[in-house]
C-alpha positions in Angstrom: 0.0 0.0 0.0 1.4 3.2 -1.1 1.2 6.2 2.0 1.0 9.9 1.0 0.5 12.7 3.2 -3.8 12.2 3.5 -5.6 14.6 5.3 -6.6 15.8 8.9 -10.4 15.4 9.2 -12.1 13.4 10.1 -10.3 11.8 12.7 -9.5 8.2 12.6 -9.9 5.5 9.9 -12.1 6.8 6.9 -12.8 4.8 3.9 -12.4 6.9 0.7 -12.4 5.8 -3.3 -8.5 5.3 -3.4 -8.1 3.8 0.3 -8.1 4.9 3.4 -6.9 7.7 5.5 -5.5 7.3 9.1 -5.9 10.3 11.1 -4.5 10.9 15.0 -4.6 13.9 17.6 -1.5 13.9 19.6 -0.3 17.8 21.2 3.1 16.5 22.7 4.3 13.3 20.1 7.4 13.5 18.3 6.4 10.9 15.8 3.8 8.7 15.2 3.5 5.3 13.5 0.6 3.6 11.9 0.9 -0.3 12.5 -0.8 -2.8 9.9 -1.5 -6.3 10.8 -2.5 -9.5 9.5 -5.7 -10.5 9.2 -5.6 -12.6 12.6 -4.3 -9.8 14.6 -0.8 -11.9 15.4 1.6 -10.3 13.2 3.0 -6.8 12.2 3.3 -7.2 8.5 4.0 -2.8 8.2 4.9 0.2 9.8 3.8 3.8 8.1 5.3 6.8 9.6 3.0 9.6 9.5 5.0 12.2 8.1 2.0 14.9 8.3 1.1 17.3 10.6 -1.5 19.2 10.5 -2.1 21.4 14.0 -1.0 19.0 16.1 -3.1 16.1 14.6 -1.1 13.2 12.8 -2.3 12.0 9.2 -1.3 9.6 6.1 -3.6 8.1 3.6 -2.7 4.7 2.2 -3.8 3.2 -1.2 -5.6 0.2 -1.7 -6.3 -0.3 1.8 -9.8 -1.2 2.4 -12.4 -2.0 4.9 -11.6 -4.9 7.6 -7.9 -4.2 7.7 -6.1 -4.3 10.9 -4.4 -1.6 12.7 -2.8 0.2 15.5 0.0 2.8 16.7 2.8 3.5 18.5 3.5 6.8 19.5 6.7 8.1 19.8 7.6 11.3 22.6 9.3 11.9 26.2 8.7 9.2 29.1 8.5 12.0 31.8 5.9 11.3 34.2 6.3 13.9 36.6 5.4 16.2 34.0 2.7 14.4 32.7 4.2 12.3 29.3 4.0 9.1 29.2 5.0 8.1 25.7 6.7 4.6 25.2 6.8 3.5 21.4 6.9 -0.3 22.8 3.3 -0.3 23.2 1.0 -0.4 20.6 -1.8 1.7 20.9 -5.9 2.0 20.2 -7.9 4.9 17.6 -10.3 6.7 19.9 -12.1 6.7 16.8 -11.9 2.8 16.2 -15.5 1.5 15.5 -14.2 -2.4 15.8 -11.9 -3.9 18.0 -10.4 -7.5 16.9 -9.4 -10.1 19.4 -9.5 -10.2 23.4 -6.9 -8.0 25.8 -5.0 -10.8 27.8 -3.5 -9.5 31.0 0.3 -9.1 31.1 2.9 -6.9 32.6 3.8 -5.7 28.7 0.4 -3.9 28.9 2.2 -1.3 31.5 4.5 1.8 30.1 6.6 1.1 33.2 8.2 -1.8 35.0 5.7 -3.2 37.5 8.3 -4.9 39.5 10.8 -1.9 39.5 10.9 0.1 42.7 10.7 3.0 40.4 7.1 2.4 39.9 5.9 4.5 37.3 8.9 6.5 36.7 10.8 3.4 35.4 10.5 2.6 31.6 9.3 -0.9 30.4 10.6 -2.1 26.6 8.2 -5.0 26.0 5.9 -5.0 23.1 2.7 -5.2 23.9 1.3 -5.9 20.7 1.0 -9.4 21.1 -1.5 -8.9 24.1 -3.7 -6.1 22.8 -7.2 -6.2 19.8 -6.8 -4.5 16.9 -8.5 -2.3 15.6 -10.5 -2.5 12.0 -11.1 -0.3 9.6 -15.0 0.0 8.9 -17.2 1.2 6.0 -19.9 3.3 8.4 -22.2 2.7 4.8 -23.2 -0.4 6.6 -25.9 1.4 8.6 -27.8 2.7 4.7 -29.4 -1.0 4.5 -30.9 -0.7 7.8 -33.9 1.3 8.3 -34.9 3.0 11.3 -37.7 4.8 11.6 -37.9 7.6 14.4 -40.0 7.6 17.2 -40.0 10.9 19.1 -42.0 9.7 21.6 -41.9 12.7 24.3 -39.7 12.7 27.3 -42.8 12.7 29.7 -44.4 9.8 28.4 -41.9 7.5 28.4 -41.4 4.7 30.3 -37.9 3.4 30.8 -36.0 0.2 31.7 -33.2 -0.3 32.6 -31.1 -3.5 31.6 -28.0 -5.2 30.6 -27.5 -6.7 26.9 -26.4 -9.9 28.6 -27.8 -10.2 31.6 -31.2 -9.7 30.1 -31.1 -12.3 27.7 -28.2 -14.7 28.7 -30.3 -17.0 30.7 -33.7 -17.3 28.0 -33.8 -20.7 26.9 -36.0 -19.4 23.9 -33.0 -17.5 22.5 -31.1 -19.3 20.3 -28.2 -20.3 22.4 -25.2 -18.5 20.2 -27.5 -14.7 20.2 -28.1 -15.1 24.7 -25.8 -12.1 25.4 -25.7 -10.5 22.5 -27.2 -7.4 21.0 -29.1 -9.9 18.4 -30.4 -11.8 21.4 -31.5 -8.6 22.7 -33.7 -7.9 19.4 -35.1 -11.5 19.6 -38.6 -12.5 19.4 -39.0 -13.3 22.9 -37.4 -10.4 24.3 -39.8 -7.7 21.9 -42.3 -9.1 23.3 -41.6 -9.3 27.2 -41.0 -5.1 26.6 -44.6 -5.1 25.0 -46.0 -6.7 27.6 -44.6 -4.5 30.1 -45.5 -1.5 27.8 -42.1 0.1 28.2 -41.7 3.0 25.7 -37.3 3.1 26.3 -35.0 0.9 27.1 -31.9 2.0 28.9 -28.5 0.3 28.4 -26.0 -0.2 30.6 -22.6 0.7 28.4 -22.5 -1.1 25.4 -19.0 1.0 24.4 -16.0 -1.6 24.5 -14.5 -1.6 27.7 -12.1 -3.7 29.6 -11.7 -5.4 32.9 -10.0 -3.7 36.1 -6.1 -6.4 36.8 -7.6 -6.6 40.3 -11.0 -8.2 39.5 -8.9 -10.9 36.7 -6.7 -11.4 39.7 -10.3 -12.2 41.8 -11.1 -14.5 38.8 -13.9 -11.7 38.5 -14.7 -9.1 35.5 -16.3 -6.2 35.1 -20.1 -7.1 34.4 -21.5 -3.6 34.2 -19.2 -2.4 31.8 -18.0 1.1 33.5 -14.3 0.9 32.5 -15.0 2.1 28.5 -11.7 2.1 26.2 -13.4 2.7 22.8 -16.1 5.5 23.0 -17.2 4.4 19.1 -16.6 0.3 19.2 -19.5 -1.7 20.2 -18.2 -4.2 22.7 -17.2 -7.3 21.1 -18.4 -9.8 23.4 -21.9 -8.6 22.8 -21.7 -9.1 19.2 -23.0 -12.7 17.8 -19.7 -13.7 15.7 -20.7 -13.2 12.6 -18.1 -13.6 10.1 -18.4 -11.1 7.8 -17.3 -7.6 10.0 -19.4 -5.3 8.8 -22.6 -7.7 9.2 -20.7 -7.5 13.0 -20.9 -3.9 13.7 -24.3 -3.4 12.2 -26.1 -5.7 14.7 -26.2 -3.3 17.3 -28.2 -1.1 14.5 -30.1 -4.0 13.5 -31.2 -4.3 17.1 -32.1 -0.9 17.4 -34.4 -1.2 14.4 -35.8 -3.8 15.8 -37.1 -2.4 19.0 -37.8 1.1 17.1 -40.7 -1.4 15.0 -42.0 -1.8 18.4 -42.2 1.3 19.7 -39.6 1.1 21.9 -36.7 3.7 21.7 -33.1 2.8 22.9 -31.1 5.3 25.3 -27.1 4.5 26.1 -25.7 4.7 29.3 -22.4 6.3 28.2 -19.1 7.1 30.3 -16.8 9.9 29.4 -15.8 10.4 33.0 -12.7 7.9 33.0 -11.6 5.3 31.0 -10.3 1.7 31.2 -6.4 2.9 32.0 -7.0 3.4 35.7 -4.2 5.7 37.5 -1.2 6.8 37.1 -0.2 3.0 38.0 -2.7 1.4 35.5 -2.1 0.0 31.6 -1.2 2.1 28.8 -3.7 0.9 26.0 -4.6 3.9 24.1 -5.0 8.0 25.4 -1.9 7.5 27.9 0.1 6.5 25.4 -0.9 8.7 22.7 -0.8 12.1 25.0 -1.5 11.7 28.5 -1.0 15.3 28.9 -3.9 15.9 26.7 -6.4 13.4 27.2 -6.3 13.1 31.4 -6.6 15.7 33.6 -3.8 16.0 36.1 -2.7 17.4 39.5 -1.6 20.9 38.2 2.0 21.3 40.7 2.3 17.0 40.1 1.2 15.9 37.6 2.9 12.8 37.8 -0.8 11.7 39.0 -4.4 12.3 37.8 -7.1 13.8 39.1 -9.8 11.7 40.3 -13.2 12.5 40.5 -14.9 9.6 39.7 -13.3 7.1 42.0 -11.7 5.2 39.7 -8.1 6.5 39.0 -8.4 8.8 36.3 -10.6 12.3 35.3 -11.0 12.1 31.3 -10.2 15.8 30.4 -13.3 17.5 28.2 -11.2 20.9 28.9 -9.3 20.2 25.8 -11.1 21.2 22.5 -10.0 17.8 21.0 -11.2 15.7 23.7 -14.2 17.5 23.6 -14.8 16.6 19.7 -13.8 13.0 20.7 -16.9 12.7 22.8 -19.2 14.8 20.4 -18.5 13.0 17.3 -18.7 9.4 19.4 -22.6 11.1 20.7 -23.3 11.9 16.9 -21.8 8.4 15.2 -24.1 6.7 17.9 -27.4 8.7 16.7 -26.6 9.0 13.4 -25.1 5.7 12.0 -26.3 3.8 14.9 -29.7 5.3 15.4 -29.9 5.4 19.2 -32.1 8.2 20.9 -30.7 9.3 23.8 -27.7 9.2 26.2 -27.4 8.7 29.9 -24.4 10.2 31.0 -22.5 8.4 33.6 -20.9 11.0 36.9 -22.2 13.9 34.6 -20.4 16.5 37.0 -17.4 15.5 35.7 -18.3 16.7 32.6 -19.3 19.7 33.5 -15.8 20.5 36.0 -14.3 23.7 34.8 -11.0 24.4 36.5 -12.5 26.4 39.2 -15.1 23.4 39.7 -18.9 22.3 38.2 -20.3 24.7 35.5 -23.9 24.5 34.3 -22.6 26.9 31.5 -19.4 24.2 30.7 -17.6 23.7 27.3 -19.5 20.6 27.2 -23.2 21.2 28.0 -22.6 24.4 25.5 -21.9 22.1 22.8 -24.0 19.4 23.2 -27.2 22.1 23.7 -25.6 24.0 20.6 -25.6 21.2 18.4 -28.2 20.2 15.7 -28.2 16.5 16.0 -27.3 15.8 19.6 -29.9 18.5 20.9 -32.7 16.9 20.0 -32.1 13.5 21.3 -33.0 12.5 25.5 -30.1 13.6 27.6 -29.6 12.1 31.3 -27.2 13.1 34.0 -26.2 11.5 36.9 -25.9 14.7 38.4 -23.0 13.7 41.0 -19.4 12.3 41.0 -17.1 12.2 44.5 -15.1 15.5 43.5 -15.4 18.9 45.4 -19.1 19.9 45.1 -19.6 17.0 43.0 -23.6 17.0 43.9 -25.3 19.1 41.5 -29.0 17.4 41.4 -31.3 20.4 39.6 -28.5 22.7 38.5 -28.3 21.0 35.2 -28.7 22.7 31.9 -32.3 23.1 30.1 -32.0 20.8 28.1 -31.1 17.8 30.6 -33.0 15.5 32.5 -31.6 14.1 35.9 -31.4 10.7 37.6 -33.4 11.9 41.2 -32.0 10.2 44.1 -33.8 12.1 46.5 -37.3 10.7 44.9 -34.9 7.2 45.5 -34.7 7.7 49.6 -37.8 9.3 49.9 -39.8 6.4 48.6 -38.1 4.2 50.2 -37.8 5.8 53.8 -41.8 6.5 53.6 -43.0 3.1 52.8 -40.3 1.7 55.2 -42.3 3.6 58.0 -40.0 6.8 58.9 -41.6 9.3 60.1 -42.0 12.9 59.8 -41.9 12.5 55.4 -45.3 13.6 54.9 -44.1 17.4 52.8 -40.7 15.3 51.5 -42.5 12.6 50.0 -45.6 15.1 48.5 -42.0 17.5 47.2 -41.0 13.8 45.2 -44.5 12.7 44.1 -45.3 16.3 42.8 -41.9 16.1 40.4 -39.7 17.7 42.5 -40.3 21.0 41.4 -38.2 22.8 44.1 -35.1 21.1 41.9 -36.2 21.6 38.7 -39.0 24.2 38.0 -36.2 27.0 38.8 -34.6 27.0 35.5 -37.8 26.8 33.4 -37.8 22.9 33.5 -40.7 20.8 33.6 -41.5 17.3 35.5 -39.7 15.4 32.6 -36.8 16.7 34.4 -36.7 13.7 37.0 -36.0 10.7 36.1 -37.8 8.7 39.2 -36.1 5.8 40.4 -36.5 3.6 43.5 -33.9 1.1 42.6 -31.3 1.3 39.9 -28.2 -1.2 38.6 -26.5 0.1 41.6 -27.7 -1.0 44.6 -30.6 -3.4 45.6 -33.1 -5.2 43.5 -36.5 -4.1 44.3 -37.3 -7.5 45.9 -33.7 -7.2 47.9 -34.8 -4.0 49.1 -38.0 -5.4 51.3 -35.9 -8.5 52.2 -32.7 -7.8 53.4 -31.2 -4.9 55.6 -27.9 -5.3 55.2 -25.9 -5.4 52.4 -24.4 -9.2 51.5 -21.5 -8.5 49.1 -18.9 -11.4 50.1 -19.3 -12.7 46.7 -17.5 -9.6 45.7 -14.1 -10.2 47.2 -13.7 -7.3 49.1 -14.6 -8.6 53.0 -18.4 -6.8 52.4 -16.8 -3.4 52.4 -18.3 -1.9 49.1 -21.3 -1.2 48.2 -23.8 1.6 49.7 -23.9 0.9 53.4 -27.2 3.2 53.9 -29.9 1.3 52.1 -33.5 2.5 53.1 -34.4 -0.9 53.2 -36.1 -3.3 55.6 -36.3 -7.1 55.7 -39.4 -7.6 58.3 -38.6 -9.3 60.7 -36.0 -12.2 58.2 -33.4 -11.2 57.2 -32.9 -13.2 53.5 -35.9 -15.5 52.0 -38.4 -16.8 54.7 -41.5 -19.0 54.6 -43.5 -17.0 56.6 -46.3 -15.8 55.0 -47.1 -12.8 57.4 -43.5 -11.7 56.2 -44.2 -12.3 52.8 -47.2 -10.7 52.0 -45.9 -7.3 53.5 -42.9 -8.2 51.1 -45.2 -9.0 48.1 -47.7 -5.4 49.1 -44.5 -2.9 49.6 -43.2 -3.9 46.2 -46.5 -2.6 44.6 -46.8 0.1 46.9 -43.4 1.5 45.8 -44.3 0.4 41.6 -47.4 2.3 41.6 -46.3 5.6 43.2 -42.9 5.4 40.8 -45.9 5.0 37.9 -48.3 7.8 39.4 -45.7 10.3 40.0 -44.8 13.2 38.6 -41.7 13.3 36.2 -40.5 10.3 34.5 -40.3 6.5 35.6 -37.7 4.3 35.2 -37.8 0.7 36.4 -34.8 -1.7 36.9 -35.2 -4.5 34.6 -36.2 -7.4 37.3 -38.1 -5.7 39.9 -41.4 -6.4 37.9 -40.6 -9.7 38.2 -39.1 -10.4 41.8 -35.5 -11.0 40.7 -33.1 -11.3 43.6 -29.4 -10.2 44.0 -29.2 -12.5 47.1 -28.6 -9.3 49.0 -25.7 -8.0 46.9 -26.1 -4.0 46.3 -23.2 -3.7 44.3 -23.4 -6.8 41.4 -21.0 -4.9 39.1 -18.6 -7.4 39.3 -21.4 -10.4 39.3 -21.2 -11.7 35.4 -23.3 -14.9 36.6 -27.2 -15.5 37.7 -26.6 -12.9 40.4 -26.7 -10.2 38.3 -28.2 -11.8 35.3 -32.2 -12.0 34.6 -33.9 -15.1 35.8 -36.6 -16.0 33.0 -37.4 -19.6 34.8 -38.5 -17.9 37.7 -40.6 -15.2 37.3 -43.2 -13.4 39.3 -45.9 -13.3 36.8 -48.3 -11.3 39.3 -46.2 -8.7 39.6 -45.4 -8.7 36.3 -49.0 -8.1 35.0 -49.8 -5.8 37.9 -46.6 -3.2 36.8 -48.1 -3.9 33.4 -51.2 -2.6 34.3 -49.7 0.2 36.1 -48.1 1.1 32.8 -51.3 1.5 31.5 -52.9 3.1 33.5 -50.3 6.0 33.3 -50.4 5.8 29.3 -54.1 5.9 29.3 -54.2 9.5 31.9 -52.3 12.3 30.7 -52.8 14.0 34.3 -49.8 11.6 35.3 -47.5 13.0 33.1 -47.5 16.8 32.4 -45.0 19.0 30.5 -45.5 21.7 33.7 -45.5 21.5 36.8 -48.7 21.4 37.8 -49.6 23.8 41.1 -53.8 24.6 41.3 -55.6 22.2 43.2 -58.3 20.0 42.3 -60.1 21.4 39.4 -63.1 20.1 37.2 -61.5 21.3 33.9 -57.9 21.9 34.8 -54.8 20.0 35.4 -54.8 20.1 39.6 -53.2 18.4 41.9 -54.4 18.4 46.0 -53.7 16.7 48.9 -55.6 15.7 52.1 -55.5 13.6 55.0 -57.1 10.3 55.4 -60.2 11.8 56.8 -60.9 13.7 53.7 -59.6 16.8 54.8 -57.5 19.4 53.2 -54.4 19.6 54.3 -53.0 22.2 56.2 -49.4 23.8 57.5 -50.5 21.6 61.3 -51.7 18.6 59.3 -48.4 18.5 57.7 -46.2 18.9 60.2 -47.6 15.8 61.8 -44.8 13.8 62.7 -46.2 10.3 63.3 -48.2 10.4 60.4 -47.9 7.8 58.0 -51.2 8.3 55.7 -52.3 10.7 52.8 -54.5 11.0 50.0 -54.2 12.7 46.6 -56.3 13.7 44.1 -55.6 14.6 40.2 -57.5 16.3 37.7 -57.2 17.4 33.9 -58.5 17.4 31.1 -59.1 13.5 29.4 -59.3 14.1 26.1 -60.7 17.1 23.7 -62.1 15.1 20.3 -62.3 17.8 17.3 -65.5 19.5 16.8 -67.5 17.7 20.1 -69.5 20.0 22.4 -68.1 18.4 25.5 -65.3 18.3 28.0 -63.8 15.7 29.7 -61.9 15.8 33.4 -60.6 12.7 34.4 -59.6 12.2 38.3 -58.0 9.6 40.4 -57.3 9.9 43.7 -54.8 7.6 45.8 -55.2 6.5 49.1 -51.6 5.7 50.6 -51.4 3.9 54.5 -47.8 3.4 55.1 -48.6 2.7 58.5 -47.9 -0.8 60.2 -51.5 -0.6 61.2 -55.0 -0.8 59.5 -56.5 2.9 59.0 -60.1 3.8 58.0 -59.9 6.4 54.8 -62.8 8.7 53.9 -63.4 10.4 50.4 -62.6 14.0 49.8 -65.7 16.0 49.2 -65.5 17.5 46.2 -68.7 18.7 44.0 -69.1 16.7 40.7 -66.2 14.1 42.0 -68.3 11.7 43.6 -69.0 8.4 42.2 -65.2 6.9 42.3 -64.3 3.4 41.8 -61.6 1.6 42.5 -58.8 0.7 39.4 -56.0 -1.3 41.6 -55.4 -2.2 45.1 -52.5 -3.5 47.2 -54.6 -5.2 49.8 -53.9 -8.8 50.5 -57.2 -9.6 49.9 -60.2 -8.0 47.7 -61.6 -4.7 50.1 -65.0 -4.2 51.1 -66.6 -1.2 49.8 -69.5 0.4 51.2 -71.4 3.2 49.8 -70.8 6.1 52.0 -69.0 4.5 54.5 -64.9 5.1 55.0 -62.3 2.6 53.4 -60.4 0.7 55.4 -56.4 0.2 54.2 -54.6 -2.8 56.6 -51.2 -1.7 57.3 -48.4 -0.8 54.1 -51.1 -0.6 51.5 -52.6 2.1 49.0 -55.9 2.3 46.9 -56.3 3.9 43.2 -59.5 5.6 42.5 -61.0 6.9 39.3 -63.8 8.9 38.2 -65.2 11.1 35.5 -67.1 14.7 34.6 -68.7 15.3 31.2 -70.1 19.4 31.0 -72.3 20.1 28.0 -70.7 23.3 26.2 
């Protein structure tokens, strides 16, 4: 293949008529090689110096070379680590921009830019290759995506539904997937898993990362891996072991588009759970595999008077650096690639305040959030922040940009704490239920600012949650040490599965209780994949490391009940569009307005003394607006439902709010143990950690 000079943009491997042209940002190199292989990954057959330079970003173009070739670089510069460099031209190194990676990393000490048995540490100089231990990255044609339609959805953030999942975990153990797809994203767009989704009624699935990503040494050293997939090393790549095999690589890649297609003919959008806070190289002691190696300096943020270390703001060794405009176009072209080519509709950013750190700390106004509000494509897909990481002021929850929605933790421990029996939550838990507009309504945003959670990936199972107060992370390795030690959770008297059936009905009502207020409230719902279906962690609240039934989906032993009873739930808030505005809603009940009031369970409004009841365990809430305006009729519609909610551990009697026209209610859903008596006139009773949904309807001639 013969190299000329090629040109900048874009940036990595990019097909063309005569070839292909190899393109790398590096500030501080001195040279850069482009490394060919053969096609099993094994052996160097060429080495191209990129002569070119075009402000500070390395470029050659080769003829003849064409898609599925095999590549990767060394990069050539000073080893001083105490000012930040790390170069070492011994190990080969990934594209950021690789969309394919060929062949497994196998752990060895050549993987490190220094000698990990010098006292030096990191300041010594290692000179094995490390070629022979790391994938390869292909060259792809991104025309693969043309023979794959998608059509858009657009379904509105406030009326989706989402679920949260794992590509493997979620289909590894169904028995009605072919056994070679169970893992993969083509399992994940199987017949059997569509239509679980439909069943459910989910409108959006969320992913946990699909970008490649690698283990962490100490969990291979634990004969453990990283299940969830936080460690990311290639913000384009799909990650391999979720693709089926197929033999042709293009056919590879394009499954994951495939699979979005498929759940798109559904109705069911797909959201990524994406990390640009770190990356798979750890600290200043961990691998060089790809930025390190091409310009630490550049691509990490670092201790400004040593930086000889990295910052670290997420916890897990390293700070990616979105200061740096070329960083920065890193991430925005990965965002675009995965909308445009791979059709995905939304992102959820993992430790979002790390994206947003300036150097004098968390900016709402950021480099970042200007450019992904700023841009054509990315600002009209769903944006999620986790709106914390563990840096200075890391918390940000409600200071997030416009156009962002936020995971709500404080919805998280307020449902929890209530239905667990804490007292003194009456105002808290009306704040969550409401949409927490005291976060949110500040900066013009609307309830589909909250993403409402009461469990998530990280943490307890929905079933683990009512049946175990401790944490039980032994299988982890780490003496039960990680893992959220404060869980709001409560096992009733058992700790761990019981037979006793007093024990397990509370068990079986607080897992509706907490499903239908997540469902009725405010802001946006988003259900673990599992806790419609009593899946079990065993206890463990942090399964990151748990690629095995712990963490995985159990299809042979589901909870059909509760399965159909979140599916109604679903339903129920598809079929009211009082439970899911675009404002906040803040009038009371109302016969033809959106209203929202509260009162206490014997029918009375509630007032500043009512609410500061501290023992009190037990409210009602009724919601109005408008249920639907046909063209040209000479009628109006309000639709109400009012929930009863005892979170007591003791029976209470309920009475009906009396309210003109809102009379005749009856009842949609319960979470009694057994079918309630209803008396005309007469007050309801609840028995103890239950609620009651009521409905009712007023038609005005116009």
């Amino acid at each position: 293949m013969r190299m000329t000079r090629g040109y900048p943009y874009p940036l990595g491997a990019t097909i063309d008529e005569q070839g292909v042209n190899f393109s790398l940002f590096s500030a501080n190199a001195t040279k850069v090689v482009l490394c060919i292989f053969d096609p099993t990954g094994k052996t160097e057959i060429a080495q191209y110096i990129m002569q070119a330079s075009t402000r500070q970003i390395w470029h050659c173009h080769l003829a003849g070379a064409q898609a599925g070739l095999l590549y990767g670089y060394r990069v050539f510069g000073p080893y001083q680590p105490q000012l930040g460099h790390r170069f070492n031209h011994h190990k080969l190194l990934l594209d950021p921009y690789a969309k394919k990676l060929v062949g497994k990393l196998i752990y060895h000490s050549a993987l490190y830019g220094y000698d990990i048995d010098s006292t030096e540490e990191d300041l010594s100089f290692d000179t094995q290759d490390s070629a022979p231990y790391l994938p390869k990255c292909q060259v792809i044609d991104p025309a693969f995506a043309k023979g794959i339609p998608i059509e858009p959805l657009s379904i509105p953030l406030e009326r989706s539904i989402v679920f949260e999942t794992h590509v493997k975990g979620f289909t590894q153990q169904n028995s009605d997937i072919a056994e070679h797809l169970r893992g993969t994203f083509a399992g994940f767009a199987s017949k059997p898993v569509l239509d679980y989704l439909q069943h459910l009624g989910i409108t959006s699935v969320e992913l946990l990362p699909v970008h490649a990503f690698f283990d962490e040494p100490f969990l291979i050293e634990k004969k453990l891996n990283n299940y969830w997939g936080y460690n990311s090393i290639g913000f384009m790549t799909p990650h391999s072991a979720y693709l089926s095999g197929e033999t042709d690589f293009e056919k590879d890649v394009a499954e994951f588009r495939q699979m979005v297609s498929s759940l798109h003919s559904v109705g069911i959008e797909v959201i990524l759970d994406v990390v640009f806070n770190h990356t798979a190289e750890g600290n200043h002691l961990g691998q060089t595999l790809s930025f390190r190696g091409i310009d630490n300096a550049s691509y990490y943020r670092l201790l400004p008077n040593e930086k000889r270390f990295n910052i670290n703001d997420t916890g897990c060794g390293n700070t990616f650096n979105l200061n740096h405009p070329q960083v920065l176009m890193l991430v925005m072209d990965s965002l675009r690639y995965w909308v445009e080519v791979m059709g995905v509709d939304g992102f959820r950013f993992d430790l979002a305040s790390c994206l947003g750190r300036e150097a004098y700390g968390f900016d709402p106004g950021s480099g970042f959030f200007d450019a992904i509000t700023q841009d054509p494509v990315l600002c009209t897909v769903k944006l999620i922040a986790e709106p914390w990481d563990i840096g200075p002021g890391g918390y940000q929850l409600g200071n997030y940009p416009v156009a962002f929605s936020e995971w709500n933790d404080r919805y998280r421990d307020t449902m929890r704490r209530f239905w667990r029996g804490d007292t003194g939550l009456l105002p808290e838990f009306a704040k969550r239920f409401h949409g927490s507009s005291d976060f949110f309504e500040h900066n013009g945003r609307g309830p589909g600012a909250s993403i409402n959670f009461i469990t998530s990936h990280d943490g307890f199972s929905l079933h683990d949650l009512v049946t175990y107060t401790d944490r039980h992370n032994l299988a982890n390795g780490e003496d039960n040490r990680d893992g959220h030690q404060e869980n709001c959770s409560h096992n009733y008297g058992i700790e761990g599965e019981c037979d006793d059936p007093q024990i397990n009905a509370i068990r079986q009502r607080q897992k509706r209780n907490l499903l239908t207020c997540l469902m009725l409230s405010q802001g946006v719902p988003m259900l673990l994949a599992g806790d419609e279906s009593s899946q079990t962690q065993r206890g463990n609240n942090n399964a990151y490391c748990q690629d095995n039934p712990i963490g995985w989906f159990d299809w042979q032993n589901i909870d059909w009940d509760l399965v159909n009873f979140t599916a109604q739930l679903i339903r129920l808030r598809k079929k009211f569009p009082i439970l899911c505005h675009q404002a906040f809603i803040h009038k009371p009940e109302a016969l033809f307005d959106n209203g929202l009031a509260w009162f206490s369970r014997q029918g009375e409004p509630m007032t500043k003394s009512l609410w500061g009841e501290y023992q009190t365990r037990t409210l009602s809430v009724i919601l109005t607006g408008n249920l639907a305006e046909a063209d040209g009729a000479a009628t109006e519609n309000t639709a109400a439902l009012l929930l009863m909610i005892n979170a007591d551990d003791k029976a209470n009697e309920f009475t009906f709010p009396k309210i003109a026209h809102l009379q005749h209610w009856h009842c949609l859903l319960h979470t009694q143990t057994v079918e309630p008596v209803l008396q005309a006139g007469q007050p309801i009773r609840l028995i103890s950690h239950s609620l009651m949904l009521f409905h009712t309807e007023f038609t005005r001639s116009l």
